[in-house]
C-alpha positions in Angstrom: -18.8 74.6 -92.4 -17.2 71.4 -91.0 -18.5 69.6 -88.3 -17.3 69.8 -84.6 -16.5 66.2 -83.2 -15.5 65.4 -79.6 -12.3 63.5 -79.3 -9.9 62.7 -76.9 -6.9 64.3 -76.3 -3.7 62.9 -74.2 -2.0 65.9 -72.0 1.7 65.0 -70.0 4.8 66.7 -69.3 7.9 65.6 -69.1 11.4 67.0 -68.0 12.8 69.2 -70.9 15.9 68.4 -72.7 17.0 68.8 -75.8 15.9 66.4 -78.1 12.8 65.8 -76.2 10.3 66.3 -78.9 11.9 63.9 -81.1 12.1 61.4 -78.5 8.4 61.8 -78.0 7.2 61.6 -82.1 9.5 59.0 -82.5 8.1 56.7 -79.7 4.9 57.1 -80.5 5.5 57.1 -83.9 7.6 53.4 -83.8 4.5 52.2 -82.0 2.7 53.0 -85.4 0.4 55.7 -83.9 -0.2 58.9 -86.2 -0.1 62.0 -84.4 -3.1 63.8 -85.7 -2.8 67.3 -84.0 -0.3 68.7 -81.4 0.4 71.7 -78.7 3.9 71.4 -77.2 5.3 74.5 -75.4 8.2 74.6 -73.1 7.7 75.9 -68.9 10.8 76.2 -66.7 12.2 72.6 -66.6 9.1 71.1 -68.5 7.9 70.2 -72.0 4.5 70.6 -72.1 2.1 68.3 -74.3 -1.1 68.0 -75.4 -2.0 65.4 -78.4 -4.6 64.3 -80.4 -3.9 60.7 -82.0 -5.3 58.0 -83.8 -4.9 55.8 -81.0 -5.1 57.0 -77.4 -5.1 54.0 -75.9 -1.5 52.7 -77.8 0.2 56.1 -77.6 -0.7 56.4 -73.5 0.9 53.2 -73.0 4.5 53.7 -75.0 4.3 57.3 -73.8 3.9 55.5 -69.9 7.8 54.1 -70.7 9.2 57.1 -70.9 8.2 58.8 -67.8 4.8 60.4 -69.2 2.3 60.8 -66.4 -0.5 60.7 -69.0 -4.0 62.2 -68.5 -6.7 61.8 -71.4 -9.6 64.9 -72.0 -12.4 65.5 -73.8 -11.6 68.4 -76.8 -13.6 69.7 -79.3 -11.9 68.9 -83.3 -12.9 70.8 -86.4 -11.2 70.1 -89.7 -11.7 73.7 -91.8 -10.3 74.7 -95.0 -7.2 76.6 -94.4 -8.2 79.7 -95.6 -8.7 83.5 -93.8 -11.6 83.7 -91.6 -12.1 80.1 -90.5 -10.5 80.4 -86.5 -12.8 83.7 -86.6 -16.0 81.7 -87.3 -15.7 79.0 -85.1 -14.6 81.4 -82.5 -17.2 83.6 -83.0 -19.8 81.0 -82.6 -18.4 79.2 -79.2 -18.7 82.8 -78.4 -22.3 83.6 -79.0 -23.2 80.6 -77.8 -21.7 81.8 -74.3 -18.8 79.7 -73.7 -15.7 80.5 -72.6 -12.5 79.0 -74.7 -9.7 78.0 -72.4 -7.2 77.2 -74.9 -7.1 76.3 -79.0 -4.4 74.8 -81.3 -4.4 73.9 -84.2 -2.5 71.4 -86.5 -2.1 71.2 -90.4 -4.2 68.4 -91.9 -4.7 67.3 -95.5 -2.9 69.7 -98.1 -6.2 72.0 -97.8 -7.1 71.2 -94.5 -6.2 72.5 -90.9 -7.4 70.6 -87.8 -8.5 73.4 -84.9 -8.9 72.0 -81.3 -10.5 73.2 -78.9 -11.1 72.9 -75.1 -13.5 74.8 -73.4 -15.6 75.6 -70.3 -18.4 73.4 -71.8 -17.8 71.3 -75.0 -21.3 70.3 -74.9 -22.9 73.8 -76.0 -19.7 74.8 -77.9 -19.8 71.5 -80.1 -23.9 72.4 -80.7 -23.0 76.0 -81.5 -20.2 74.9 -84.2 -22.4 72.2 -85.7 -26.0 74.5 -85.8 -26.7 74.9 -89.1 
């Protein structure tokens, strides 16, 4: 089983438009900051998301320039093989542990790899729960 890490993960919105995902990646991505897992979903007149990066503190800033009202949050990150049963056993553990899950993603990683994040009602005990042996 991997190990559970805590990370930080940025979370905006900006007004939706077409186009606006590629405006996003493509700031953040000219400011040489690798997006390492994302959650983007649309709302009424909103584009919704949340991002894990290899550098919060760059991507916050050139994210600031185009409108992003960015806030930064503690989430839970597990690389797992991407194979059956993985989201089950981590799940199943936060679970037992008695925490509740308030939302998960999850992003491809390395060719074998996926990269499941998670935020929860207390990262603390589900980070323990993932990493007991």
């Amino acid at each position: 089983m991997a190990e559970a890490k805590k990370l930080k993960q940025l979370s905006f919105s900006l007004p939706n438009k077409v186009g606006l995902l590629a405006q996003v990646a493509s700031v953040v991505s000219e400011a040489k900051v690798n997006i390492e897992a994302i959650c983007t979903y649309e709302m009424g007149d909103k584009g919704f998301f949340m991002v894990v990066t290899d550098n919060n503190a760059k991507a916050k800033k050139v994210l600031a320039k185009i409108g992003a009202n960015v806030e930064v949050e503690d989430v839970l990150v597990v690389a797992v093989p991407n194979k059956v049963g993985q989201l089950q056993n981590l799940a199943k553990r936060i679970a037992e542990a008695g925490v509740d899950i308030y939302y998960a993603y999850g992003s491809p990683g390395a060719v074998k790899t996926t990269c499941l994040v998670f935020k929860t009602a207390n990262d603390d005990k589900a980070l323990k729960a993932i990493n007991a042996k």
